[in-house]
ZASESE-691952 format. One line per 8 residues: number of its first residue (from 1); their letters; for each residue x, y, z of N, C-alpha, C, O. Coordinates in Angstrom, 1 decimal. Layout:
NUM	a	X/Y/Z/X/Y/Z/X/Y/Z/X/Y/Z | ...
END
This chain:
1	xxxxxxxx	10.0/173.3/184.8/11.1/173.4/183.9/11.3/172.0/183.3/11.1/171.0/184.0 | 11.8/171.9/181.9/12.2/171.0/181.3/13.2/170.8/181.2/14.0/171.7/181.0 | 13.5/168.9/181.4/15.1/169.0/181.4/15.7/169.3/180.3/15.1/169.2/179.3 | 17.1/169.8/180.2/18.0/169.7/178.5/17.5/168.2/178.1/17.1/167.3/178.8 | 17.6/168.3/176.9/17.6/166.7/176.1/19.1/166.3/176.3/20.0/167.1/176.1 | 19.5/164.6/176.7/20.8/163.9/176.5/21.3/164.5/175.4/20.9/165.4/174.7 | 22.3/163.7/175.1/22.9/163.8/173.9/22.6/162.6/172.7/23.2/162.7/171.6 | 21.9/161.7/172.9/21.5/160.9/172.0/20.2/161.5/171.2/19.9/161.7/170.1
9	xxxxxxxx	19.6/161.6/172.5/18.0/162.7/172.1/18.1/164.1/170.9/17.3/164.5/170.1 | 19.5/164.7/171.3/20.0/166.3/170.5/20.5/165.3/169.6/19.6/165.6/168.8 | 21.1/164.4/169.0/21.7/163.9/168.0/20.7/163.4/166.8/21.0/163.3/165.6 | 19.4/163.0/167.4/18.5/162.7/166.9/17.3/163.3/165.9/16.8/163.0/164.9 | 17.3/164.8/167.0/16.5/165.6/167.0/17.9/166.4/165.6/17.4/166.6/164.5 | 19.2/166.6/165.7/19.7/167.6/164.7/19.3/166.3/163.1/19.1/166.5/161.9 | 19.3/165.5/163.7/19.4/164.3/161.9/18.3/164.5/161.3/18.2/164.2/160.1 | 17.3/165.1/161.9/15.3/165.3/160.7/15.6/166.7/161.0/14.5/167.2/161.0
17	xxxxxxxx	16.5/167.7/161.2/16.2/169.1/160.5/17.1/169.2/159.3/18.3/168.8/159.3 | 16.6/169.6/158.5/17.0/170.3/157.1/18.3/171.3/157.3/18.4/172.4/158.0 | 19.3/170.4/156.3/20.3/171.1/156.9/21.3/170.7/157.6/22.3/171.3/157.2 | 21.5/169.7/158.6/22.0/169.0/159.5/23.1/168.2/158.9/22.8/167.6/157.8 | 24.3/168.0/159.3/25.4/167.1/158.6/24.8/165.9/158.1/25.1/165.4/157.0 | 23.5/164.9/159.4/23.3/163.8/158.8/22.6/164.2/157.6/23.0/163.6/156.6 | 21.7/165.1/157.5/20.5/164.9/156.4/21.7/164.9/154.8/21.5/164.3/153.8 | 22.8/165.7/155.2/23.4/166.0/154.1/24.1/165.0/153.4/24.4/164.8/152.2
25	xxxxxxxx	24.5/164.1/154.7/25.5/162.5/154.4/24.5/162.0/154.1/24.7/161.0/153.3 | 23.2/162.1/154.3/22.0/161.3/153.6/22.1/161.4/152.2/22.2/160.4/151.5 | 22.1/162.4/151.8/21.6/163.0/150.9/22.8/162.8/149.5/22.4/162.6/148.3 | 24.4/162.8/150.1/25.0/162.6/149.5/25.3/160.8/149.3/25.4/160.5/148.2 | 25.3/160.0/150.2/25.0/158.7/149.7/24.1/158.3/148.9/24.3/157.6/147.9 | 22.5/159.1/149.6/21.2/158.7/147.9/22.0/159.1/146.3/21.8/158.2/145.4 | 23.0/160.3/146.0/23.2/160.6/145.1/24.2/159.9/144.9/24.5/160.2/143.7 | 25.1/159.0/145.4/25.9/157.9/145.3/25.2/157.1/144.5/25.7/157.0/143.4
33	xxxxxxxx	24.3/156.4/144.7/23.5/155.3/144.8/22.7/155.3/143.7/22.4/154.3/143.1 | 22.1/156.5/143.4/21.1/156.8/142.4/21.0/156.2/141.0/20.1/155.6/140.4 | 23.1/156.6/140.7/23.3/155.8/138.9/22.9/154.5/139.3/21.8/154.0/138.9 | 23.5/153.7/140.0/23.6/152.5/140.2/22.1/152.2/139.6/21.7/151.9/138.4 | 21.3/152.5/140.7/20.0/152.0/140.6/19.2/152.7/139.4/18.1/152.6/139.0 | 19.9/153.0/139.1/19.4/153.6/137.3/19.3/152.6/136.6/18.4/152.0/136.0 | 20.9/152.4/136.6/21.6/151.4/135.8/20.8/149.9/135.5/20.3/149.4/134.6 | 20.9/149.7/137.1/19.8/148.2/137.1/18.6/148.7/136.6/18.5/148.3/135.4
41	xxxxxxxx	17.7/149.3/136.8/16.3/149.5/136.4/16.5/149.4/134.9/15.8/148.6/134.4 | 17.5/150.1/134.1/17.5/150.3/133.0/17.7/148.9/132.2/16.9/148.8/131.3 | 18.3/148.1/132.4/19.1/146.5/132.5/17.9/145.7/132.4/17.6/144.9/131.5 | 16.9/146.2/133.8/15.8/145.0/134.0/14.8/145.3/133.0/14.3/144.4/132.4 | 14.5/146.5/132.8/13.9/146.7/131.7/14.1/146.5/130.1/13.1/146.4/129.4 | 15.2/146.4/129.8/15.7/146.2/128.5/15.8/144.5/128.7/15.6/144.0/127.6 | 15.9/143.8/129.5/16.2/142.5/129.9/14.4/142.0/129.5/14.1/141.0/128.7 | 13.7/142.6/130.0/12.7/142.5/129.3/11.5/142.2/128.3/10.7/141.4/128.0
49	xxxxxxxx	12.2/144.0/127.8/12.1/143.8/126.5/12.5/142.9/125.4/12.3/143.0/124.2 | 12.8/142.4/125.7/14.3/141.7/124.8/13.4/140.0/124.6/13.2/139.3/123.6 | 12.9/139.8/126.1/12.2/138.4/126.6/10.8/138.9/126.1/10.0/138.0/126.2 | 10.4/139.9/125.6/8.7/139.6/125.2/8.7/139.3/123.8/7.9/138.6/123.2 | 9.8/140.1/123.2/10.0/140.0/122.1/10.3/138.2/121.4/9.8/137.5/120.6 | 11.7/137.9/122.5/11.5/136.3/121.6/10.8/135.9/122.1/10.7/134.9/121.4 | 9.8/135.8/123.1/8.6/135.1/123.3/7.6/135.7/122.0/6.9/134.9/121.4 | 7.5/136.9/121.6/6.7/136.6/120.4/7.1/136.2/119.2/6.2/135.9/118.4
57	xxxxxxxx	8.4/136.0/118.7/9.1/135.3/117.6/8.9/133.6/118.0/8.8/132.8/117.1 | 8.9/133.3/119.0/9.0/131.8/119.1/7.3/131.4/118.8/6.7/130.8/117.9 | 6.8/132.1/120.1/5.1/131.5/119.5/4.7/132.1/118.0/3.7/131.6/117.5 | 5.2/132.8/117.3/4.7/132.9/116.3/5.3/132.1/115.1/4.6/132.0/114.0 | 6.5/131.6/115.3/7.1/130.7/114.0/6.3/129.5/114.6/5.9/128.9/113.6 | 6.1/129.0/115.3/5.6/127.6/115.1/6.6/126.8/115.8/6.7/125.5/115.7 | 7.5/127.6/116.5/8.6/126.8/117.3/8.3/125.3/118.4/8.9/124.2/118.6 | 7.1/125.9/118.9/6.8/124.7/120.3/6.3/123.4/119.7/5.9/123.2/118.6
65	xxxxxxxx	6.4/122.6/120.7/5.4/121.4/120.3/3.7/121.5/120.0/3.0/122.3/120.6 | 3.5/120.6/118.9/2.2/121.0/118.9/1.0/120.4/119.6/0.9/119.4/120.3 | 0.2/121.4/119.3/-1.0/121.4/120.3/-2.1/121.2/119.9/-2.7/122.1/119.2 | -2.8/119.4/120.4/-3.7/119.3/119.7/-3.4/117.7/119.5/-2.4/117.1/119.8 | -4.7/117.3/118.6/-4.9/115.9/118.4/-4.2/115.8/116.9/-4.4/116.7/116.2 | -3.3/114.5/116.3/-3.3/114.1/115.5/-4.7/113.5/114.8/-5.8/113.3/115.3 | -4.1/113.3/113.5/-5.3/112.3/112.7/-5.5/110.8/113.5/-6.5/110.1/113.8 | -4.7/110.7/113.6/-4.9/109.2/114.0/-4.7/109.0/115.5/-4.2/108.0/115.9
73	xxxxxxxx	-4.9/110.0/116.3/-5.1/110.2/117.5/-7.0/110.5/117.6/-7.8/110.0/118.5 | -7.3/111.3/116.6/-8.9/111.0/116.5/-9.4/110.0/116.0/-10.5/109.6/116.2 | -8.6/109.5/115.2/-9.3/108.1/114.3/-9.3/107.1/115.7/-10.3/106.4/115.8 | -8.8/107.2/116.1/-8.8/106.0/117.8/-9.5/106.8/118.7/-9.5/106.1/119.8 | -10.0/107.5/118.8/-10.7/108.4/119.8/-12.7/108.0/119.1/-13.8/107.9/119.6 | -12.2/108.0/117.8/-13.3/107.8/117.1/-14.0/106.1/117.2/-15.1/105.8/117.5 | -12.7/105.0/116.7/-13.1/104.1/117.3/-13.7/103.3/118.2/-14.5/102.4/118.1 | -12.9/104.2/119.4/-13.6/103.7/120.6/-14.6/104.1/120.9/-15.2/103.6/121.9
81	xxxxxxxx	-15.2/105.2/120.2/-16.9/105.5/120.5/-16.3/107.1/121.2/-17.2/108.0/121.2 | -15.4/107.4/121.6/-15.1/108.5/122.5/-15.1/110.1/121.8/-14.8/111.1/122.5 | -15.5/110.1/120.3/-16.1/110.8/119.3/-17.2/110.3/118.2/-17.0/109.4/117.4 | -18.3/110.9/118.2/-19.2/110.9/117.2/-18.8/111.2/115.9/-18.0/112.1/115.7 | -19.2/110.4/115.0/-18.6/110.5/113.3/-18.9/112.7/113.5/-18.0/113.4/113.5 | -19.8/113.0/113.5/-20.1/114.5/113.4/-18.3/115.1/114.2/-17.5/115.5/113.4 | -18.1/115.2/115.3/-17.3/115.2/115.8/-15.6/114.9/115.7/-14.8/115.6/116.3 | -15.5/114.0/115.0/-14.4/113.7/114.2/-14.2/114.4/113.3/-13.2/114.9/113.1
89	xxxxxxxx	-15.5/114.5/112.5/-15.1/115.4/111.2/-14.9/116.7/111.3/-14.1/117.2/110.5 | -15.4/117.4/112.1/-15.2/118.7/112.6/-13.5/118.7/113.4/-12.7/119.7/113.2 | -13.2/117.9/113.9/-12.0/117.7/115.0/-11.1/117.3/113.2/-10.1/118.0/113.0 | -11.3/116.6/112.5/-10.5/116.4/111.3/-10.0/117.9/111.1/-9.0/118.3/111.7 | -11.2/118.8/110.1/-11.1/119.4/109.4/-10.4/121.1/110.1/-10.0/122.2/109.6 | -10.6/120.7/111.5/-10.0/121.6/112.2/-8.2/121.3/112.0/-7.6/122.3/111.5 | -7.4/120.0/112.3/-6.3/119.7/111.9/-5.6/119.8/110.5/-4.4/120.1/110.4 | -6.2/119.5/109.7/-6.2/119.7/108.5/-6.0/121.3/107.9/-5.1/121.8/107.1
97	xxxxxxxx	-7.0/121.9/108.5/-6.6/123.5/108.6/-5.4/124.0/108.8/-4.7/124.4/107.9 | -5.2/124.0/110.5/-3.9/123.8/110.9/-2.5/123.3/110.1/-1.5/123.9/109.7 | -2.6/122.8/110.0/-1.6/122.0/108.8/-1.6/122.9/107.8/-0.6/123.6/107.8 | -2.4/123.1/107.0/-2.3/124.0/106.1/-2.1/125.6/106.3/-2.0/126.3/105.3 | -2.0/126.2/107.3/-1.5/127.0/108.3/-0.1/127.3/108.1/0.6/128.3/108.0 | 0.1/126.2/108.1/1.4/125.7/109.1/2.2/125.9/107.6/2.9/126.9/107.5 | 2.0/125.1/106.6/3.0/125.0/105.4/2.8/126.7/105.1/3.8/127.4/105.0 | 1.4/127.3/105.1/1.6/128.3/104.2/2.7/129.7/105.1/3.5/130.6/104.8
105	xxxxxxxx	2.2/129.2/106.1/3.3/130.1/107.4/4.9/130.1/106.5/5.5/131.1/106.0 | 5.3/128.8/106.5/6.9/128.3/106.0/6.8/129.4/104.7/7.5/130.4/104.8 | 6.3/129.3/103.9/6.3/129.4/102.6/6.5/128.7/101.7/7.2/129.0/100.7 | 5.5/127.3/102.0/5.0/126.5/101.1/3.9/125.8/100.9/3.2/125.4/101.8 | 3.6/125.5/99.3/2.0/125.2/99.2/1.7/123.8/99.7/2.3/122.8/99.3 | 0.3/123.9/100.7/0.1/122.5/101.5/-0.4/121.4/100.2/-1.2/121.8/99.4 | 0.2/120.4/100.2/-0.2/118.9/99.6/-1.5/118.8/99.3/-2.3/118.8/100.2 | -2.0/118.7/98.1/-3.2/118.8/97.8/-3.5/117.3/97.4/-2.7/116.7/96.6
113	x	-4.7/116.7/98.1/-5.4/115.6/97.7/-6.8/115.3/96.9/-7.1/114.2/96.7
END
């Protein structure tokens, strides 16, 4: 014969059947709790959205510092031997580009020489 179960063991055993006061106080706190965590999810997601978007307004105006060599950051690069004339000019005409980029982005016509 098996003994009865204590009363901690029966209190245990009634909380995982379907049905049971606990499952139901469970069940009623999850549905407490549910908007809440709606709410936030909904927040962090919109909170999001919101951050991808000015991150693509910012990289796309031309907002950051720029990136890359000046003219006369290669003209000294060139001096010291640390670019080949071929090299420079390609590294020029790459900046130069850029620059003109850049005005026509604003909406205006780059300086013509």
């Amino acid at each position: 014969m098996t003994p009865a179960p204590g009363p901690a063991l029966r209190s245990m055993l009634l909380a995982v059947q379907p049905g049971s006061v606990e499952t139901s106080r469970a069940t009623d706190v999850f549905m407490q709790v549910l908007p809440y965590a709606a709410v936030i999810l909904a927040l962090t997601l919109i909170g999001g959205i919101i951050m991808m978007i000015s991150r693509r307004k910012i990289d796309s105006s031309g907002g950051g510092a720029p990136v890359g060599f000046t003219l006369s950051d290669l003209k000294e690069l060139r001096d010291r031997g640390e670019l080949s004339d071929e090299e420079f000019e390609r590294a020029r005409q790459d900046v130069i580009a850029r620059a003109r980029k850049a005005f026509r982005r604003d909406g205006n016509d780059p300086p013509v020489r």
